[in-house]
C-alpha positions as CSV (number, residue, x, y, z in Angstrom):
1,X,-47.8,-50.3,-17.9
2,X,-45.8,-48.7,-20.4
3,X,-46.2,-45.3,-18.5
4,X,-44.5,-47.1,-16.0
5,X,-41.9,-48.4,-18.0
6,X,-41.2,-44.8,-19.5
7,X,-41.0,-43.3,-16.2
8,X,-38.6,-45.9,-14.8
9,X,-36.4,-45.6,-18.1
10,X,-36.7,-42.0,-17.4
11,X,-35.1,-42.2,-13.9
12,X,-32.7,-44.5,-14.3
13,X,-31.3,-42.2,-17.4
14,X,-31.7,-39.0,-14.8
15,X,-29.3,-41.3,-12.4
16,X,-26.9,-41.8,-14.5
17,X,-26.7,-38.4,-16.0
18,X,-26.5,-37.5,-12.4
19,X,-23.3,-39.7,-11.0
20,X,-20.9,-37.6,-12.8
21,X,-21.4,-35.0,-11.5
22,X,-22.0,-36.9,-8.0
23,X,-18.2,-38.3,-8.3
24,X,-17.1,-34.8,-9.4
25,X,-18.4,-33.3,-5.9
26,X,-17.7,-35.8,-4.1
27,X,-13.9,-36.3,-5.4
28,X,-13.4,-32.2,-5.4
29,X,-15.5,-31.0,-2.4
30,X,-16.3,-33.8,0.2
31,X,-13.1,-35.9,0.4
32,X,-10.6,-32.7,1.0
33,X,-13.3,-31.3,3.1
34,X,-13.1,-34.3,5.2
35,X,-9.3,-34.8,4.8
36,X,-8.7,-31.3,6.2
37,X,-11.2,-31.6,8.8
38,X,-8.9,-35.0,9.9
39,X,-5.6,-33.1,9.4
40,X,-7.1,-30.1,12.2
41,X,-6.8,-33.1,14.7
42,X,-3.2,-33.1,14.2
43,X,-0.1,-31.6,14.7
44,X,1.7,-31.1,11.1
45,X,4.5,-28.9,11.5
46,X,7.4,-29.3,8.9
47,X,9.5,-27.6,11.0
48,X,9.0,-29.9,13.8
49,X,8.0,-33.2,12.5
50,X,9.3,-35.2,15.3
51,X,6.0,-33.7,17.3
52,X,3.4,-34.6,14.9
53,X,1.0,-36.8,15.3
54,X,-3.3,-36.8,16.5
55,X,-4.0,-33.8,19.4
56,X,-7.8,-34.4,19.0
57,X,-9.3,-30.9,19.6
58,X,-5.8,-29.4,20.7
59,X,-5.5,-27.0,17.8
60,X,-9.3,-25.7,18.5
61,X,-8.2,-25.0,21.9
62,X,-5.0,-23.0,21.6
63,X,-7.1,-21.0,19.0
64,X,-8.9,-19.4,21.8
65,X,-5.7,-18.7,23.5
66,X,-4.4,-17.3,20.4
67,X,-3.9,-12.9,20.5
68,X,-3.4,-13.1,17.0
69,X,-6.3,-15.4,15.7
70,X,-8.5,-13.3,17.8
71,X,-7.3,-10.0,16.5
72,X,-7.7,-11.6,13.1
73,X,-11.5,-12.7,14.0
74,X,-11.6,-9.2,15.0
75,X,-10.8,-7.0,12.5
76,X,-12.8,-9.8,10.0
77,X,-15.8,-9.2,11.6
78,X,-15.7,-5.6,11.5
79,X,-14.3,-5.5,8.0
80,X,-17.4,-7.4,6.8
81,X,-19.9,-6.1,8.6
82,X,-18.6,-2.3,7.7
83,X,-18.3,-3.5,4.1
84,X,-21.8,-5.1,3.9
85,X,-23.4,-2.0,5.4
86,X,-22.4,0.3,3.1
87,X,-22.6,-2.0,0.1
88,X,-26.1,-2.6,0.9
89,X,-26.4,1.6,1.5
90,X,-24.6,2.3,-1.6
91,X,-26.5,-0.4,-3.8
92,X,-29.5,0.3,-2.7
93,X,-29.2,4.1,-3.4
94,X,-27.3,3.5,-7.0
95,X,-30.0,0.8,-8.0
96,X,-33.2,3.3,-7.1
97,X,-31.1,6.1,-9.5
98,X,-29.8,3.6,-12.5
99,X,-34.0,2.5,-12.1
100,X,-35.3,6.3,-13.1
101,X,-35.0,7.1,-17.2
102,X,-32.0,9.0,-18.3
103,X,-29.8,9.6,-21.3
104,X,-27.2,7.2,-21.4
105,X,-29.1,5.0,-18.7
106,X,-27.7,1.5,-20.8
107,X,-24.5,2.9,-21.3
108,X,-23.7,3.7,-16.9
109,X,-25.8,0.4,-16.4
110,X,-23.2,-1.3,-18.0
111,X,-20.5,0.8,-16.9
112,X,-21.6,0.0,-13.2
113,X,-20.8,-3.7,-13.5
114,X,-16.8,-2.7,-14.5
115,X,-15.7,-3.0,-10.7
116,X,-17.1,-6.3,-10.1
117,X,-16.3,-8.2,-12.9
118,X,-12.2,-7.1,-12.4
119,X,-10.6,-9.6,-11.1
120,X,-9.8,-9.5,-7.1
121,X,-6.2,-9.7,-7.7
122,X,-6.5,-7.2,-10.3
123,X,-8.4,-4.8,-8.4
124,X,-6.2,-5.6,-4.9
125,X,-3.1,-4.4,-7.0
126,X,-4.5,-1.3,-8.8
127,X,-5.8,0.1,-5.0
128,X,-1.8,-0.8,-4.4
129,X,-1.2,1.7,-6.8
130,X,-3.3,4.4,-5.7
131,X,-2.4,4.1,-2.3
132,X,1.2,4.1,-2.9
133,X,3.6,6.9,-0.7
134,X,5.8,7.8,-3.3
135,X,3.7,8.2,-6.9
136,X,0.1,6.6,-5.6
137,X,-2.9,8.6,-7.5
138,X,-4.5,9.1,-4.5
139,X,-1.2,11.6,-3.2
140,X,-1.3,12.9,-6.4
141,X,-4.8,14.2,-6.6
142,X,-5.4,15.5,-3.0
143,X,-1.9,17.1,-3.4
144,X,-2.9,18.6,-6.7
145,X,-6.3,20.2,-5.1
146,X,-4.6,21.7,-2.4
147,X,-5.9,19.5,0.5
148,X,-2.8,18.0,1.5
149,X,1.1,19.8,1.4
150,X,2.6,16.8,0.5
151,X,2.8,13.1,-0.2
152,X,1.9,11.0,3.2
153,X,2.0,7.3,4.2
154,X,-1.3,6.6,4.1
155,X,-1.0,2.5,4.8
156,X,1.3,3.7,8.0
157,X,-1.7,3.9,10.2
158,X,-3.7,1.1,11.6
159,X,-6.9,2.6,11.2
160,X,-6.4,4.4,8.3
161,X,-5.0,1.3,6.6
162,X,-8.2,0.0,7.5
163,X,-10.5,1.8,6.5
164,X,-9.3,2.4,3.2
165,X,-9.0,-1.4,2.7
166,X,-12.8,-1.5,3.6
167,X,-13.1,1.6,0.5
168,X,-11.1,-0.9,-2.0
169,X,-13.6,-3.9,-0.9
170,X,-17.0,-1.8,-1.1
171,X,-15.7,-0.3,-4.2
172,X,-15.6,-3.6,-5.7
173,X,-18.9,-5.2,-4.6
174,X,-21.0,-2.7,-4.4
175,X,-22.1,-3.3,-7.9
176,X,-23.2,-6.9,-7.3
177,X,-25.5,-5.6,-4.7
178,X,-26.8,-2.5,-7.4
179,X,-27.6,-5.7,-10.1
180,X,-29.5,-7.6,-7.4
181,X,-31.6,-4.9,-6.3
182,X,-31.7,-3.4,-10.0
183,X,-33.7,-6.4,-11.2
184,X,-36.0,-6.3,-8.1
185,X,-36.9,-3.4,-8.5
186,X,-37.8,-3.9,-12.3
187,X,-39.9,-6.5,-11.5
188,X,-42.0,-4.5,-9.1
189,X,-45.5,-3.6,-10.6
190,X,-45.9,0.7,-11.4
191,X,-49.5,0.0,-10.4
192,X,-48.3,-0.4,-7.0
193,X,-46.5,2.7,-6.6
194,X,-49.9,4.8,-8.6
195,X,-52.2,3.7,-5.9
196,X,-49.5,4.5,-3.2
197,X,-49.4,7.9,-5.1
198,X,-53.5,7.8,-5.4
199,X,-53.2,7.6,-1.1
200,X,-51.7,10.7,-0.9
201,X,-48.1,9.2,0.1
202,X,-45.1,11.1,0.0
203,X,-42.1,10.1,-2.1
204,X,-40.3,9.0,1.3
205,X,-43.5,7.0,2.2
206,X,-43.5,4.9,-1.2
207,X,-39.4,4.1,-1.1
208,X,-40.0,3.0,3.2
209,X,-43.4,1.4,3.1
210,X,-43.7,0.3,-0.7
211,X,-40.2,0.2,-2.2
212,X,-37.9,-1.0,0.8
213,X,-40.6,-3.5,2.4
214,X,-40.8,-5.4,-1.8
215,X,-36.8,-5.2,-1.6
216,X,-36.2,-7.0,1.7
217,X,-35.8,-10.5,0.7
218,X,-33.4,-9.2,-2.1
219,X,-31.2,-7.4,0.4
220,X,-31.2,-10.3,2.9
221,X,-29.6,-12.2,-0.1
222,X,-26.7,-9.8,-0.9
223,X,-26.2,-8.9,2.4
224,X,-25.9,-12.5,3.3
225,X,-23.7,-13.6,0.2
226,X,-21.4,-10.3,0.8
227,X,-20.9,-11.1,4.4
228,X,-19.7,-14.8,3.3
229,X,-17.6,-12.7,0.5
230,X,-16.2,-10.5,3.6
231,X,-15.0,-13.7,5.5
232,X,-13.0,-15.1,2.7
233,X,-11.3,-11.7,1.5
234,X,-7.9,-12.5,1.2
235,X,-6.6,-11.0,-2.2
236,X,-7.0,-7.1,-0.7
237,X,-4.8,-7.5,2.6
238,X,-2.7,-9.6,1.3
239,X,-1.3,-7.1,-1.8
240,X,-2.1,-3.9,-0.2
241,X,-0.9,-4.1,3.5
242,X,0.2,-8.0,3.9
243,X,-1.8,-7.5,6.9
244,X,-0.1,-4.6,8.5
245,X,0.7,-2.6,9.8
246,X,0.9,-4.1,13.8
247,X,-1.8,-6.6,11.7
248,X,-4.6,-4.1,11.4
249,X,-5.5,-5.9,8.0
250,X,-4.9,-9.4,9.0
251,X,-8.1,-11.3,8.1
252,X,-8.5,-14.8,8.8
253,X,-8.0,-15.7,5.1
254,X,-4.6,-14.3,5.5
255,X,-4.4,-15.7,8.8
256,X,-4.7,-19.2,7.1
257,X,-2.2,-18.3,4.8
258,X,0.4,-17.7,6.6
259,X,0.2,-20.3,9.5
260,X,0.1,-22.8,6.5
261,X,2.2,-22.0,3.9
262,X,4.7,-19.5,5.6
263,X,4.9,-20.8,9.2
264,X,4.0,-24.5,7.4
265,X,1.6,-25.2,10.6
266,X,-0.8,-27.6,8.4
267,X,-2.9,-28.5,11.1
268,X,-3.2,-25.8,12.9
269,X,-4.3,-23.6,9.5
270,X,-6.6,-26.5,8.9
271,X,-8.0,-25.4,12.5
272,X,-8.5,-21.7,11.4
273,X,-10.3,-22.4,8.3
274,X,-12.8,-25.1,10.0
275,X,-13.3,-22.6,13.0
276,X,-14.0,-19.9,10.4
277,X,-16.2,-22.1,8.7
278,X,-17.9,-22.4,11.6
279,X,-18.5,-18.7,12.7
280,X,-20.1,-17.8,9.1
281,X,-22.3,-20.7,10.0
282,X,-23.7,-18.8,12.8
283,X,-25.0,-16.0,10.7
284,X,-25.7,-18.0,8.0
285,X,-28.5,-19.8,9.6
286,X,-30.1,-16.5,11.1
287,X,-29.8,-14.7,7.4
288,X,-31.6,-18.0,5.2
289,X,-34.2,-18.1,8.2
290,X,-34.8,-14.4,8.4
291,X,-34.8,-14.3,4.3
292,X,-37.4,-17.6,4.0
293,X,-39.6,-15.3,6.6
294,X,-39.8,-12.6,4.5
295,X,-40.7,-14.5,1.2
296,X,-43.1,-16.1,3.0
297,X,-44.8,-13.0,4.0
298,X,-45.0,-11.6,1.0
């Protein structure tokens, strides 16, 4: 009886411990999630506010009509998925080297974490800088080693702009992926890797059949959180290119931006960022599912 009376003491001092925090979320996250949800009914449009009023799915539909909100689903998808492949490549690679003994192993260990823990809008201006026409490092060092005769435009061309945009990202988040895989890696047993070596199995064979299959579920998880990053990059476009040029580099975050606080289209940026929200839901699903399988098998 007095068990019982403990437990239920227990509980009720859990709850209200809990609520809180439950009026917290629910005040911060679920009411403007809901709110802005309501508001990508309607037609807000400062400019126009004789207009407004409730469209029902209206802004959803003129989405799909829209050249530039596709263009901007466009280059968003290939921006993430190009960043997340060779973030995963890169991390994977930095984190089997940073694993092997070395002088100075704690020292670049710590040094490796520099470029993630800068702050996005710190790191979006300095690859402003570097890129710059006129006195950017980058001009400065290739026209130094002979490679180029003089200072060029770099952010002038589309796909150029582009893919150095995608440098600036990886740049940044590779080293989130190198920690992750880092501490898998550490946590793998040697005696795994001596009877590998006992079989007669090449150092290839141990990293694709030992190494890589123990890392999986690992890489599922920064793959998955870096394509969610990818989606909501806003900070990189929006100080290095402002989406140019011929919006090359406008991602949807930008894409939200502007509809709603330069064009001051509240509803229909509402729309965006719901319809976004929507697409990373799609590989979302597929990523937890194809990460809980691979726990599960091993």
């Amino acid at each position: 009886m007095q068990d019982r009376v403990k437990f239920s003491s227990q509980r009720g001092l859990g709850l209200a411990l809990t609520i809180p925090t439950l009026v917290a979320v629910f005040g911060t996250v679920l009411v403007p999630f809901v709110n802005s949800f309501w508001l990508s009914l309607h037609r807000r449009d400062i400019g126009r506010p004789h207009l407004d009023g409730f469209i029902g799915l209206g802004n959803y539909l003129k989405l799909l009509q829209d050249d530039r909100f596709l263009n901007s689903l466009e280059v968003t998808v290939v921006f993430s998925v190009t960043s997340v492949i060779l973030e995963l490549m890169l991390g994977v690679a930095i984190a089997l080297v940073l694993n092997e003994k070395f002088k100075g192993r704690g020292f670049v260990r710590g040094l490796i974490i520099l470029p993630w823990a800068m702050p996005s809008i710190v790191n979006a201006a300095m690859w402003q800088w570097i890129y710059n026409a006129d006195h950017g490092a980058l001009n400065a060092l290739l026209s130094q080693l002979g490679l180029i005769d003089g200072y060029k435009v770099w952010l002038a061309n589309p796909l150029t702009a582009k893919s150095l945009i995608i440098l600036a990202n990886v740049w940044k988040e590779t080293p989130f992926t190198v920690l992750l895989v880092l501490a898998a890696l550490q946590g793998i047993p040697d005696d795994i890797f001596d009877a590998a070596k006992v079989d007669g199995a090449s150092a290839w064979q141990r990293f694709w059949t030992v190494t890589l299959r123990l890392l999986t579920p690992v890489i599922m998880v920064a793959g998955f959180l870096q394509l969610l990053w990818g989606f909501q990059t806003f900070e990189l476009a929006y100080i290095i290119t402002g989406g140019g040029p011929a919006s090359a580099n406008e991602l949807l975050a930008l894409r939200i931006y502007t509809q709603t606080f330069n064009s001051l289209r509240f509803g229909y940026g509402a729309s965006i960022a719901y319809l976004t929200g929507l697409i990373i839901l799609i590989p979302s699903i597929y990523y937890i599912r194809a990460a809980y399988r691979s726990v599960v098998e091993y």
